[in-house]
Residue, then its C-alpha position, 0 to 999 in steps of 0.5 A: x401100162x403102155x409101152x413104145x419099144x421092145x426094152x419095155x416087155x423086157x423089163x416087164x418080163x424081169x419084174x414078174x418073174x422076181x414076182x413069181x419068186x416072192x409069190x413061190x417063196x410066200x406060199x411055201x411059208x404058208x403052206x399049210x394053208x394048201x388047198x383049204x377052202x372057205x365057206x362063208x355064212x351069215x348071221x344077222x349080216x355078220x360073215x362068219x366062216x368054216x375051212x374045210x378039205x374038198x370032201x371032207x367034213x368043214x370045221x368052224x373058224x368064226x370071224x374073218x379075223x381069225x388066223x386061218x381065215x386070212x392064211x387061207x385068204x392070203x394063200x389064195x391070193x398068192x397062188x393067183x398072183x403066181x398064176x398071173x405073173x406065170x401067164x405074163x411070162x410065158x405071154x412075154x417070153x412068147x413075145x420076145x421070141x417071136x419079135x422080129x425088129x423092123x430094120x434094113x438089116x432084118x427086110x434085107x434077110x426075108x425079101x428075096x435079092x430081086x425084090x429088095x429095092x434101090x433106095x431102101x432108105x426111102x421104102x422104110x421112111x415111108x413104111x413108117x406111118x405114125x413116124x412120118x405123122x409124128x415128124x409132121x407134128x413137130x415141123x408144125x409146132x417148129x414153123x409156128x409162132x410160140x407166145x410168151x417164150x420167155x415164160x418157158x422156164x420150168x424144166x422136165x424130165x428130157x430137158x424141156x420147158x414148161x410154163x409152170x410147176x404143175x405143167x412140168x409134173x404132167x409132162x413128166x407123167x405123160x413122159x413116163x407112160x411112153x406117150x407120144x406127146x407134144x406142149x402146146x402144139x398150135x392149132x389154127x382156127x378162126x384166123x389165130x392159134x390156141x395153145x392147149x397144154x398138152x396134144x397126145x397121139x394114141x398109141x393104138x391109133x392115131x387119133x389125137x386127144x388134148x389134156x388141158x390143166x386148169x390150174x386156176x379154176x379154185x381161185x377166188x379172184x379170178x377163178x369165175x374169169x378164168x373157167x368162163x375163158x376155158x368154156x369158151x376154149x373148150x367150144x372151139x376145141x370140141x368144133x375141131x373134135x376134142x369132145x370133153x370127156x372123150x378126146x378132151x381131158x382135163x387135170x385139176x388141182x387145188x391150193x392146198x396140194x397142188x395138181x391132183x397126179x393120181x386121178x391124171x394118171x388114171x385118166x391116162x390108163x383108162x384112155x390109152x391102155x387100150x384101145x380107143x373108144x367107138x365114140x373117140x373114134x366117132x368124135x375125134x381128129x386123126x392126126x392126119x386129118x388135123x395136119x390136113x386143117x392145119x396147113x391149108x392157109x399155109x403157101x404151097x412150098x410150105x405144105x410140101x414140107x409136109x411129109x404126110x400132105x399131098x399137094x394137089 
């Protein structure tokens, strides 16, 4: 999971230890199972098995349906999981301990009286980076034009909108794993804007990545109009370093169930859990660097207001 504040590794923390008290609770109902070990052996591709003490003599149990098998099995299972949820505790209790909020209140403790500086205020605006990256992501869709406005009607969950059903399950789902996220935020290229459903800052970095749901693409009557549009979208987004597959994601659905939310949610802990890529990183568009593109056919009172664009 991704996490944005300090309330997220707190609520962690509450779940894995009520994780290591139903682990505790779940080996004592199977401790007779303590220590076994399994031995596994095959006949004619069959797995068939022995439980035995560390040095004592194995005895023969058969098929991995018999009851010993899985309660050796599940004791195992259970002492890992204790083991993990252990080392999350300690590692978020760790964290918590040592976590140090970045406020006036907290610089004004470590820095000494004649280092601390008369505006403050300003020191820690700028302090901020991706705040400050942020800021200007939203003045740009602000001072921008947005197609269709009427057509944003479909409510989510913070109180904004969307243009569709399946467009509102998705910001949803962003919005849940703590991303920092913008609905269609404009990009400006060969003198006119493209809308994509979704632009993402990672969490880890900043650089940005785009989500576009094809909502369409199944339909027989327009399907074939619609996935050649996307194609010939899906080349200007790749000429301003959203690559398919790397900073380029893609949602789908189909008519029967609707937007396929599971197969997105694993796109998005694969692609913002960790780290991004050495081919992101290669291929994409720092959020800088793309508000640097954005803004210079803008007049040069306009750019100032820009945070993070210096006016040379």
């Amino acid at each position: 999971m991704i996490c944005k504040d300090i309330s997220f590794i707190e609520k962690v923390l509450s779940e894995q230890e009520l994780l290591k008290s139903k682990c505790e609770n779940k080996l004592y109902s199977l401790r007779e199972y303590k220590g076994q070990l399994l031995k596994v052996g095959y006949t004619k591709g069959h797995p068939y098995y022995s439980a035995y003490f560390p040095g004592e003599a194995k005895h023969y149990l058969g098929k991995e349906t018999h009851p010993d098998v899985l309660g050796i099995r599940e004791y195992r299972l259970y002492e890992t999981l204790l083991t993990l949820a252990e080392g999350n505790i300690e590692a978020a209790e760790y964290f918590l301990s040592h976590f140090v909020p970045i406020s006036n209140e907290e610089l004004l403790k470590v820095l000494p009286k004649h280092y601390i500086p008369s505006t403050l205020n300003g020191a820690m605006e700028c302090s901020d980076a991706k705040t400050l990256l942020l800021k200007d992501l939203q003045h740009l869709k602000d001072i921008c034009p947005v197609p269709h406005p009427e057509s944003l009607q479909v409510s989510t969950v913070d109180g904004s909108f969307v243009r569709s059903r399946s467009e509102s399950l998705t910001y949803n789902l962003l919005h849940s794993y703590g991303l920092d996220f913008f609905h269609e935020l404009p990009i400006y290229i060969n003198g006119r804007y493209i809308y994509p459903d979704f632009t993402i800052v990672h969490p880890f970095e900043p650089i940005l990545y785009i989500i576009e749901h094809l909502g369409l693409w199944f339909k027989d009557d327009i399907g074939e109009k619609y996935s050649s549009s996307f194609y010939q979208k899906s080349l200007i987004y790749e000429e301003m370093g959203f690559s398919p597959g790397v900073t380029l994601l893609l949602s789908f659905e189909n008519s029967k169930s609707g937007p396929d939310l599971e197969s997105l949610a694993k796109i998005i802990e694969q692609t913002f859990g960790r780290v991004p890529t050495a081919q992101a990183r290669k291929i994409g568009i720092t959020a800088e660097d793309f508000l640097k593109s954005q803004t210079e056919h803008f007049p040069e009172n306009i750019r100032e207001s820009f945070a993070t664009i210096s006016i040379r």
